[in-house]
C-alpha positions in Angstrom: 0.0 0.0 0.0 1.4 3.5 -0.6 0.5 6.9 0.7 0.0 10.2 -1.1 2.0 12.8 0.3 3.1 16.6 -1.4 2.7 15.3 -4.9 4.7 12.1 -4.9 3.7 8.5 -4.1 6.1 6.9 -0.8 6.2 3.7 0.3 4.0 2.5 3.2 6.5 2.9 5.5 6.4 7.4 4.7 9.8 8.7 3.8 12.1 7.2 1.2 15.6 6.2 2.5 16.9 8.8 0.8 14.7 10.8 2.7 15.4 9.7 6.0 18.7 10.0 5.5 18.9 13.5 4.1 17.4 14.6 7.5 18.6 12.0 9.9 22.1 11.8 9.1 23.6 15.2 9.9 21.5 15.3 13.1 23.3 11.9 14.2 26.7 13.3 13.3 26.1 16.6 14.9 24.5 14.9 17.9 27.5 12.7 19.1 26.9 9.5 17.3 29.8 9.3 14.5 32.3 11.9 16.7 32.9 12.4 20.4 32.0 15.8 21.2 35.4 16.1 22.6 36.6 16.5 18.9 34.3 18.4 17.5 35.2 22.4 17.1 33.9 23.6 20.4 30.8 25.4 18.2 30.1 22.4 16.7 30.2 20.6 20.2 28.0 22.8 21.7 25.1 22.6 18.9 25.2 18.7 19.0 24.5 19.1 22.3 21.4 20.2 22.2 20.0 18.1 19.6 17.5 15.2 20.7 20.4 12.8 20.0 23.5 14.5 21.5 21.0 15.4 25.2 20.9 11.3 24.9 24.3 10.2 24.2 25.8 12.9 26.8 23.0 11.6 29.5 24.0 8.1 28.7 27.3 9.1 28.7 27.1 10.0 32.3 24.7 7.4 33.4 27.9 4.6 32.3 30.0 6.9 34.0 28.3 7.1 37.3 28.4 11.4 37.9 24.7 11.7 36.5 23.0 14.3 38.2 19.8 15.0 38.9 19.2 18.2 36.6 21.4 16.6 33.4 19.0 13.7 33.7 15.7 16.1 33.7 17.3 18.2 31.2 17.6 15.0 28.9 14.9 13.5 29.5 12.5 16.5 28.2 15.2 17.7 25.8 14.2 14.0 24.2 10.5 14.0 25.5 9.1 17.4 24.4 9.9 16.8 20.6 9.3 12.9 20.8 5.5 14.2 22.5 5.1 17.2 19.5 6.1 14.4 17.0 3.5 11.9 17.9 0.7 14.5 18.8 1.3 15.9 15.4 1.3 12.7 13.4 -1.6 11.4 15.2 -3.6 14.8 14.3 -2.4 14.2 10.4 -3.8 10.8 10.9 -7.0 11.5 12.4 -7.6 14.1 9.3 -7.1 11.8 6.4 -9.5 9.6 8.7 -12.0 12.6 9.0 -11.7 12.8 5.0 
């Protein structure tokens, strides 16, 4: 089954893998994933750290550590939860509208 979306026919899964990756990818290296953030240009460190990915890998970083604290834990936990929430609220929304239609 495929689904309609801005003018082009995707796959039932949504995005294309080309797609996915044109908008995942950088996030991942930015966030920590590819590159410790200890050798990243200190600008470069200090954006990926507030991505959705680099909150996570510096709070598990610190969790396998042992030194979390209380605050880095909150802090990554809605730096993660407040987009992951807006995502799903938003999809279901689309969903419930081609639904409605």
């Amino acid at each position: 089954m495929a689904t309609i979306a801005s003018n082009k026919v995707l796959p039932a899964g949504g995005a294309t893998t080309h797609d996915k990756a044109k908008h995942g990818l950088p996030l991942m290296m930015l966030g920590g994933s590819f590159f410790p953030f200890e050798a990243m240009p200190a600008w470069m460190a200090a954006a990926g750290r507030w991505t959705p990915n680099g909150l996570g890998v510096a709070t598990l970083k610190e969790l396998l550590y042992g030194n979390v604290s209380v605050t880095a834990l909150g802090i990554g936990v809605l730096g993660i939860g407040i987009p992951a929430t807006l995502a799903f609220v938003g999809a279901w929304r689309r969903l419930r509208s081609f639904a409605n239609a």
